[in-house]
Backbone as CSV, one residue per row, in Angstrom:
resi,resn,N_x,N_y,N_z,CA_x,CA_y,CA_z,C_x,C_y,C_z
1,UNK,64.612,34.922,-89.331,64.242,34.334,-88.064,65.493,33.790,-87.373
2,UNK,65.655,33.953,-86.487,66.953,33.502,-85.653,66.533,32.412,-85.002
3,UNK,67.224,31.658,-84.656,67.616,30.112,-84.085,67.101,30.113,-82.759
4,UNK,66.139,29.180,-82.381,66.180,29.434,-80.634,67.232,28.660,-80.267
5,UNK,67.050,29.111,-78.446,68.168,28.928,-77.991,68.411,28.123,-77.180
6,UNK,69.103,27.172,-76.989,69.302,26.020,-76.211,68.770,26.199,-74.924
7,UNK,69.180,26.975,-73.804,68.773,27.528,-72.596,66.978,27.779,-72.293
8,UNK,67.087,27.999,-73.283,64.975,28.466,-74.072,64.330,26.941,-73.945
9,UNK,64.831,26.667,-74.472,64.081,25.235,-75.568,64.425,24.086,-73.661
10,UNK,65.701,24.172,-72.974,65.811,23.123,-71.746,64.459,23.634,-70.620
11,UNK,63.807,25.109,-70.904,63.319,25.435,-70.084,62.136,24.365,-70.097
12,UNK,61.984,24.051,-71.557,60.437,23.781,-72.476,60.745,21.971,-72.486
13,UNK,61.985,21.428,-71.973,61.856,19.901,-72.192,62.047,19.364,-71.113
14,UNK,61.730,18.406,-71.732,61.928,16.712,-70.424,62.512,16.014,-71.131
15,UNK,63.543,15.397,-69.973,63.742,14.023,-69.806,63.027,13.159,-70.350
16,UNK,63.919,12.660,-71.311,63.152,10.977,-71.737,64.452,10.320,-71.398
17,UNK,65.593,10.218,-71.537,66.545,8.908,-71.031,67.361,9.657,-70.115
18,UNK,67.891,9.386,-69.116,69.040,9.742,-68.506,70.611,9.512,-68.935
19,UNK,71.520,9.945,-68.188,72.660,9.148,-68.696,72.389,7.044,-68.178
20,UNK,72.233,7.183,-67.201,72.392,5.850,-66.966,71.656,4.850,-68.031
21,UNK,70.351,5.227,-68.394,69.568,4.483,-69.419,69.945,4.643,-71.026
22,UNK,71.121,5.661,-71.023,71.793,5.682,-72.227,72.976,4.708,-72.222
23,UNK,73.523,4.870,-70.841,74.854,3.548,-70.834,74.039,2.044,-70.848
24,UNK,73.443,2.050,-70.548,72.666,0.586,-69.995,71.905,-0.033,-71.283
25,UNK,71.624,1.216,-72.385,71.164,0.772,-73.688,72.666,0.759,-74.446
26,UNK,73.987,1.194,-74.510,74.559,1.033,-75.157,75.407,-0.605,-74.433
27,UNK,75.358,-0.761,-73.331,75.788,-2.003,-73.034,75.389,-3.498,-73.660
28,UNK,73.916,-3.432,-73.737,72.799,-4.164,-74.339,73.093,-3.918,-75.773
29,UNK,73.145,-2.919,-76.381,73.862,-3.118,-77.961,75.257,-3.328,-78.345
30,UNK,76.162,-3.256,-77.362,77.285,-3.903,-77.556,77.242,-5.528,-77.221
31,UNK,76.226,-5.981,-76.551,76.829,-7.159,-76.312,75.622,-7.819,-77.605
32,UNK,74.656,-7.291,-78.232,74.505,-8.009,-79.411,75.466,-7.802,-80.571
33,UNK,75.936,-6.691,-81.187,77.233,-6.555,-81.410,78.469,-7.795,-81.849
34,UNK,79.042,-7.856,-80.135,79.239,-9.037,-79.817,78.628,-10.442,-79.968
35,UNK,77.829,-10.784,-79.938,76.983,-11.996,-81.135,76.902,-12.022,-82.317
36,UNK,76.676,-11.007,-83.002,76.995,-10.692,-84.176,77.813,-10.896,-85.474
37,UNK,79.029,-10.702,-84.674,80.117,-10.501,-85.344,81.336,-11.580,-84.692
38,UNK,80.731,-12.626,-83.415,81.445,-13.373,-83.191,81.974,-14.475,-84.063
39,UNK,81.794,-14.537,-85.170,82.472,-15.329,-86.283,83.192,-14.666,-87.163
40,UNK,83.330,-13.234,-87.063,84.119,-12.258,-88.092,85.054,-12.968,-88.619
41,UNK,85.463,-13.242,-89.876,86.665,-13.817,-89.925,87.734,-12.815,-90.180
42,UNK,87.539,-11.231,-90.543,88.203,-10.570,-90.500,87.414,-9.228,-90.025
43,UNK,87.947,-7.878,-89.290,87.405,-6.982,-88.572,86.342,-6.293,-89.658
44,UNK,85.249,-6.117,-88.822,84.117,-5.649,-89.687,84.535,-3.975,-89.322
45,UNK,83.786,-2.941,-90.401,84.381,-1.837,-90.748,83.164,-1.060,-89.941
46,UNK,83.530,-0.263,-88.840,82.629,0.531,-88.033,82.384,1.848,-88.721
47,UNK,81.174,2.392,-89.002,81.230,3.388,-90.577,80.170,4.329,-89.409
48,UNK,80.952,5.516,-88.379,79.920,6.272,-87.736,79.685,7.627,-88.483
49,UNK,78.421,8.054,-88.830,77.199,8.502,-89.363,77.677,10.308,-88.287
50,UNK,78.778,10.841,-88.987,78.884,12.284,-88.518,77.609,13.654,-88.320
51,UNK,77.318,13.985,-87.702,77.959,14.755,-86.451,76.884,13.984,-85.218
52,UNK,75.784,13.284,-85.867,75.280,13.140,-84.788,75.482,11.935,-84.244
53,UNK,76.148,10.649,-84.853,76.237,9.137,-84.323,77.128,9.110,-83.434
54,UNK,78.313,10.298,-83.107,79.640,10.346,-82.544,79.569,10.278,-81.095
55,UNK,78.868,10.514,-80.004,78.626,9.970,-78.997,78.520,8.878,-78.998
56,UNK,77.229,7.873,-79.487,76.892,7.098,-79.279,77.994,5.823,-80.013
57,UNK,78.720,6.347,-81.097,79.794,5.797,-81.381,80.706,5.386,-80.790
58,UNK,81.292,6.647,-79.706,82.143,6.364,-79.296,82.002,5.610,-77.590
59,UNK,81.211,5.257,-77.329,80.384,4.499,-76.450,80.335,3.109,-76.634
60,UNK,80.376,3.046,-77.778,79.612,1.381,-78.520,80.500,0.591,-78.599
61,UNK,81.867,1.371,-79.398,83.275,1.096,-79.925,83.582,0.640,-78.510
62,UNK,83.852,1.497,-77.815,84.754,0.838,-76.579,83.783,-0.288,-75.855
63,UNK,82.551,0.078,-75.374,82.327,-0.326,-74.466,82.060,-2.884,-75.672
64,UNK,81.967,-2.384,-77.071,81.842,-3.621,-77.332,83.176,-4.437,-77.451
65,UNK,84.414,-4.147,-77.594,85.627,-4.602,-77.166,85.538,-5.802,-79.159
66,UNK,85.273,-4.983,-79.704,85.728,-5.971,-80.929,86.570,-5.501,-81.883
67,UNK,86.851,-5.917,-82.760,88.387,-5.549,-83.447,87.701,-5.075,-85.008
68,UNK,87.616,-3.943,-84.441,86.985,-2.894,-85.694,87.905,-2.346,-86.548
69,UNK,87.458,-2.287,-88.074,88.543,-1.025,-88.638,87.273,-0.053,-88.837
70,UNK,87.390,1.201,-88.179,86.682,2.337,-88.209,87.138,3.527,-89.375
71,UNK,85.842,4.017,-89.963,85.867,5.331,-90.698,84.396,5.890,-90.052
72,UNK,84.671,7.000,-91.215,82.850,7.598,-90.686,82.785,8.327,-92.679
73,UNK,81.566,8.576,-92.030,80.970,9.092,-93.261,79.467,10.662,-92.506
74,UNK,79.533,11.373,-93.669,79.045,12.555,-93.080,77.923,12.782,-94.435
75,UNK,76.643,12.327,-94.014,76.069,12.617,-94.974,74.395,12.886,-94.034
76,UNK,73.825,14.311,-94.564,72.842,14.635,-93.819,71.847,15.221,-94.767
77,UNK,70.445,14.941,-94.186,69.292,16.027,-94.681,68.587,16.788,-94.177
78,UNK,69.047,17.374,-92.993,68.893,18.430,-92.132,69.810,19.610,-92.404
79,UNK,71.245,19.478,-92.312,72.041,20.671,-92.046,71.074,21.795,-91.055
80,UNK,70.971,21.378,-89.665,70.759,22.644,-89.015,69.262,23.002,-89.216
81,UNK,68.346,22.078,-89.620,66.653,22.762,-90.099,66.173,21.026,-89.178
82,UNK,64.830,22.016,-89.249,63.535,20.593,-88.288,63.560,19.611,-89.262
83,UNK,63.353,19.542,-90.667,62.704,19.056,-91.757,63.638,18.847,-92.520
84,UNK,64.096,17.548,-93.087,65.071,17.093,-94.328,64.417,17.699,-95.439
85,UNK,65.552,17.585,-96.344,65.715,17.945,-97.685,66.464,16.294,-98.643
86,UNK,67.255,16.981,-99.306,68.133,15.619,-100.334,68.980,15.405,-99.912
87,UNK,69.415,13.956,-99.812,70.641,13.594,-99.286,72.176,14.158,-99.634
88,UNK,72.923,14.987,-98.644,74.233,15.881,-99.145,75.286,14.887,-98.190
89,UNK,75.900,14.488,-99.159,77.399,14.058,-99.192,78.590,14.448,-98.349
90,UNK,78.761,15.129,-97.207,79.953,15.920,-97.197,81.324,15.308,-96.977
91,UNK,80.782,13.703,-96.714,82.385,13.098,-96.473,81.905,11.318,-96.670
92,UNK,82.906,10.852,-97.732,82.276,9.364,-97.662,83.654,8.792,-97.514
93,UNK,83.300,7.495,-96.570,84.369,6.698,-96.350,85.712,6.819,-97.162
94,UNK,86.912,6.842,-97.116,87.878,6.528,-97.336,88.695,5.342,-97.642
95,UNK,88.209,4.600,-97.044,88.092,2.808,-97.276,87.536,2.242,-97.723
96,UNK,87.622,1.122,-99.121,86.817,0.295,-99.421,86.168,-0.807,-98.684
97,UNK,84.872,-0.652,-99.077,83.803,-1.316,-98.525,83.173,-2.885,-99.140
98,UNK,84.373,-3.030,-100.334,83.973,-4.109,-101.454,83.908,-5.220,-100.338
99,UNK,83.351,-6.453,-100.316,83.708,-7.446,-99.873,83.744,-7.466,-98.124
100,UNK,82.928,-6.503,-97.443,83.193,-6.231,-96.171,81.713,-6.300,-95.491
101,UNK,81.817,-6.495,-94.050,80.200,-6.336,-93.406,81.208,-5.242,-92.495
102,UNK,79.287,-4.265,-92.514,79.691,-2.664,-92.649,78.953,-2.567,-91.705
103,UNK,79.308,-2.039,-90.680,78.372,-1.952,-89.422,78.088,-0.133,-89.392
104,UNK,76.881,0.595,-89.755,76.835,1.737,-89.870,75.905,2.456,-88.503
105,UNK,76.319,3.199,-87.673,76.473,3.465,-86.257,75.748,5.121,-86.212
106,UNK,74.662,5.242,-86.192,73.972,6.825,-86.230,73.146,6.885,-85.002
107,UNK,72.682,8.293,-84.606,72.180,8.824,-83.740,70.386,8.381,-83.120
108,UNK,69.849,8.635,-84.534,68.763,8.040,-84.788,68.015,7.560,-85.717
109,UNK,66.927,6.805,-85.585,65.951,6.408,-86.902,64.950,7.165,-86.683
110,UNK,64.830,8.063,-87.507,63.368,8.991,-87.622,62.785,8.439,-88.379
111,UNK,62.598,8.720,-89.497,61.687,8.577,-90.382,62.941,7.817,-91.630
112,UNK,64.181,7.665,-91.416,64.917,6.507,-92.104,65.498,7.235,-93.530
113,UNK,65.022,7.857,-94.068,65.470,8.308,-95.313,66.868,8.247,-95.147
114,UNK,67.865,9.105,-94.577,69.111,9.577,-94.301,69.697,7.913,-94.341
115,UNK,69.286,7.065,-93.191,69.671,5.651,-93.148,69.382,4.830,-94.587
116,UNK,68.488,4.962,-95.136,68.174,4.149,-96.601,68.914,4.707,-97.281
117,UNK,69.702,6.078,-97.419,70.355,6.049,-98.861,71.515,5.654,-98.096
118,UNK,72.153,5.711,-96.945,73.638,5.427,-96.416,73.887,3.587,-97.111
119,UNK,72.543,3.020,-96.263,72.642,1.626,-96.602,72.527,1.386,-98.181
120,UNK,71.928,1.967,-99.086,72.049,1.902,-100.432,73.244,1.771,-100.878
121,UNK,74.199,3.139,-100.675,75.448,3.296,-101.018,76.408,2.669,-100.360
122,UNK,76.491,1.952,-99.051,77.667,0.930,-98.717,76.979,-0.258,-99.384
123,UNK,75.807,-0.859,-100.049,75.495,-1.873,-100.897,76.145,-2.004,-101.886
124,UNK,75.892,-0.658,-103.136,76.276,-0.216,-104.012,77.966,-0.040,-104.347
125,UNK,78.518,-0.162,-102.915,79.839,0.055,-102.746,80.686,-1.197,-102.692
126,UNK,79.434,-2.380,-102.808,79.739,-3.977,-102.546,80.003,-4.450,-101.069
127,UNK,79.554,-3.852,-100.211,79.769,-4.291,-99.340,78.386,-5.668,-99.296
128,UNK,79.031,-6.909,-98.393,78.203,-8.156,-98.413,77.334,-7.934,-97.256
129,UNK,77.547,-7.444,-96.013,76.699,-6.757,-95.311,76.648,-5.827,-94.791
130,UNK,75.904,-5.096,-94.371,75.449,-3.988,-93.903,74.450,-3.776,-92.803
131,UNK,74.762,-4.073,-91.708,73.910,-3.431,-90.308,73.986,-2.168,-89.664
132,UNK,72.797,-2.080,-88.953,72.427,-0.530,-89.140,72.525,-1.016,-86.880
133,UNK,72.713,0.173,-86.161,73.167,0.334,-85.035,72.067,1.743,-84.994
134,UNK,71.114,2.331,-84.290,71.096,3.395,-83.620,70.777,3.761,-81.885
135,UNK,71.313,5.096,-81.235,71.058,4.917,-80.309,69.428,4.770,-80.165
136,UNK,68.352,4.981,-80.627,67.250,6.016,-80.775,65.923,5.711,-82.049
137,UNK,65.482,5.237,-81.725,64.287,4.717,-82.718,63.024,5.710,-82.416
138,UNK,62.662,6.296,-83.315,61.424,7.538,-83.141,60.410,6.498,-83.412
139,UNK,58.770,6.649,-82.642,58.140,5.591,-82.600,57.202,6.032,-83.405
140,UNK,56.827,6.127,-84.832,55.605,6.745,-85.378,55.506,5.773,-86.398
141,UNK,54.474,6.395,-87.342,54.268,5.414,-88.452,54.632,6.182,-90.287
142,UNK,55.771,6.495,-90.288,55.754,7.486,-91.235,57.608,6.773,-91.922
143,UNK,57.833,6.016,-91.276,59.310,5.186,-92.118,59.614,5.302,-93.011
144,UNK,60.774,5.609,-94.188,60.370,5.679,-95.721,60.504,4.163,-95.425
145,UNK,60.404,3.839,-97.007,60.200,2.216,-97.476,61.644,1.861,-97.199
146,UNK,62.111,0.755,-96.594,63.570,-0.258,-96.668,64.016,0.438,-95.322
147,UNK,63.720,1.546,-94.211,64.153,1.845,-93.286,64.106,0.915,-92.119
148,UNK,65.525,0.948,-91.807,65.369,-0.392,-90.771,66.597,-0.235,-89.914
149,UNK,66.796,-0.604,-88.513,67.830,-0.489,-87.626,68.022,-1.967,-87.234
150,UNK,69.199,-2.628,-87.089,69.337,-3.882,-86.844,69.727,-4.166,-85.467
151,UNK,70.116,-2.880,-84.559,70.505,-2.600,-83.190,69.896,-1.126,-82.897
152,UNK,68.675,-1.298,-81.643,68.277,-0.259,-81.356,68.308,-0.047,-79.823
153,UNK,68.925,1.193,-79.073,69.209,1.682,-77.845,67.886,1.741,-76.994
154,UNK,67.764,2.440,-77.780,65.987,2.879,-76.865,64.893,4.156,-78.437
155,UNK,64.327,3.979,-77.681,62.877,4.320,-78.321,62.559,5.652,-77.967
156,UNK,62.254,6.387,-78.671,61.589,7.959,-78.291,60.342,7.927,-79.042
157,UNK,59.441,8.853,-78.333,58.139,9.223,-78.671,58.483,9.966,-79.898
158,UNK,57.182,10.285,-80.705,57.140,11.089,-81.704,57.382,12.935,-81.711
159,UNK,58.583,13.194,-80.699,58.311,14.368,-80.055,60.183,14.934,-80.916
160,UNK,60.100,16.487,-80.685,61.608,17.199,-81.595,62.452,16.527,-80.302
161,UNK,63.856,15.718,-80.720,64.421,14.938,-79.578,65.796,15.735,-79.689
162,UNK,66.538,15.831,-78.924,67.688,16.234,-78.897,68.610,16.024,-77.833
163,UNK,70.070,15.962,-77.826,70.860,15.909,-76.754,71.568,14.614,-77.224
164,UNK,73.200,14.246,-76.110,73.192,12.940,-76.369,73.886,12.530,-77.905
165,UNK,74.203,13.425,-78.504,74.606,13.209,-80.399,73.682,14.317,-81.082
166,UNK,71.845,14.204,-80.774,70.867,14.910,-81.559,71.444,16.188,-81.235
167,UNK,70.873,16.964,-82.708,70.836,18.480,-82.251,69.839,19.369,-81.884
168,UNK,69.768,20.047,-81.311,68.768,21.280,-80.947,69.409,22.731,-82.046
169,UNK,68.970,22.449,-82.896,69.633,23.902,-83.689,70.652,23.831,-84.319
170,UNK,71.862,22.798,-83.799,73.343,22.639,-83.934,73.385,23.002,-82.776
171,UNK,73.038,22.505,-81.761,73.206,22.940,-80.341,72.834,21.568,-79.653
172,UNK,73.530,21.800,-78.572,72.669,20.325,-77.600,73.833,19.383,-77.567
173,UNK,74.557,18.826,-78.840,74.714,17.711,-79.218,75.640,16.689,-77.822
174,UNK,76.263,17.626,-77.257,76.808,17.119,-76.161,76.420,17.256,-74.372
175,UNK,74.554,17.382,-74.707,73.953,17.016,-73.593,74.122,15.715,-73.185
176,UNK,74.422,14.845,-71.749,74.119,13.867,-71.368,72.873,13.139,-71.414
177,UNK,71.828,13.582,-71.804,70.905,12.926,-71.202,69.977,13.671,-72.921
178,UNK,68.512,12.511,-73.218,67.971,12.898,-74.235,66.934,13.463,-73.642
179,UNK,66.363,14.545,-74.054,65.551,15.725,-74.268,64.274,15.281,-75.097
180,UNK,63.241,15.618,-74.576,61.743,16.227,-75.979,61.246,17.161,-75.495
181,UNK,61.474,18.241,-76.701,61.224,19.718,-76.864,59.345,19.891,-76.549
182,UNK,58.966,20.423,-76.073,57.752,20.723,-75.776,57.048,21.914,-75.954
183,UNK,57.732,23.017,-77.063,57.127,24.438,-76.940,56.120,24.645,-76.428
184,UNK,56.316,25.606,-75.596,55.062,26.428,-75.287,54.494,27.246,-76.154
185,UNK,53.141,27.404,-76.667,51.965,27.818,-77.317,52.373,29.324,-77.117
């Protein structure tokens, strides 16, 4: 079966955020951010959640003006499919996380799995805290257990979302504006 195709799938969606309601939600999470971490006594470690947190990353970073030491980490259960599988590894921080609050920066909260083992393993890694940042909270009732975002952009329906960081296929990821796929029957 071959991949549909981006051009296909824009015919079949709508608009759910624009750019402006994507800047205007990342402004609003930078300036909690900024509350946050206004007692840092030393720079908290910005840990963005590859391939899809990297927009919204690089949005957050600048637009919150705080004195980050940044890595990323690349760990997914999609690779390119609708439906997760087991959590795959392909790149973990480079920096120790012992003794640090870990601010971890992804695309979205679906259903959380992907986010519960990230936050497991910067725990496990000793880090003392760990907050979770997404642009994108999917609104259903299906969470695994301990899934949780501590900064959320905006909210999407229970619909295939893409654009903006998300992918459509491995496609999309650098649409402006977020998308829900609507096939036609």
């Amino acid at each position: 079966m071959s991949r549909p195709l981006l051009a296909d799938a824009l015919r079949e969606s709508s608009i759910l955020h624009d750019r402006a309601a994507i800047d205007a939600a990342i402004r609003r999470v930078a300036a909690e951010l900024r509350a946050a971490y206004a007692t840092a006594a030393e720079p908290p470690l910005f840990l963005t959640v590859m391939n899809g947190g990297m927009l919204f990353a690089t949005g957050l970073a600048l637009e919150a003006g705080i004195d980050f030491e940044f890595d990323y980490l690349h760990a997914t259960r999609y690779r390119g499919k609708t439906t997760g599988e087991t959590l795959v590894w392909l790149h973990r921080p480079q920096v120790s996380l012992k003794g640090r609050r870990v601010l971890v920066v992804d695309d979205i909260l679906d259903e959380g799995n992907t986010l519960v083992g990230i936050t497991q393993w910067c725990q496990d890694q000793g880090a003392t805290e760990v907050r979770v940042a997404v642009l994108c909270r999917k609104v259903h009732d299906r969470c695994a257990p301990g899934a949780r975002a501590d900064h959320i952009g905006l909210e999407v329906p229970d619909f295939y979302v893409y654009g903006y960081g998300m992918d459509f296929f491995e496609q999309g990821r650098n649409l402006p504006a977020i998308y829900a796929w609507e096939p036609k029957a």
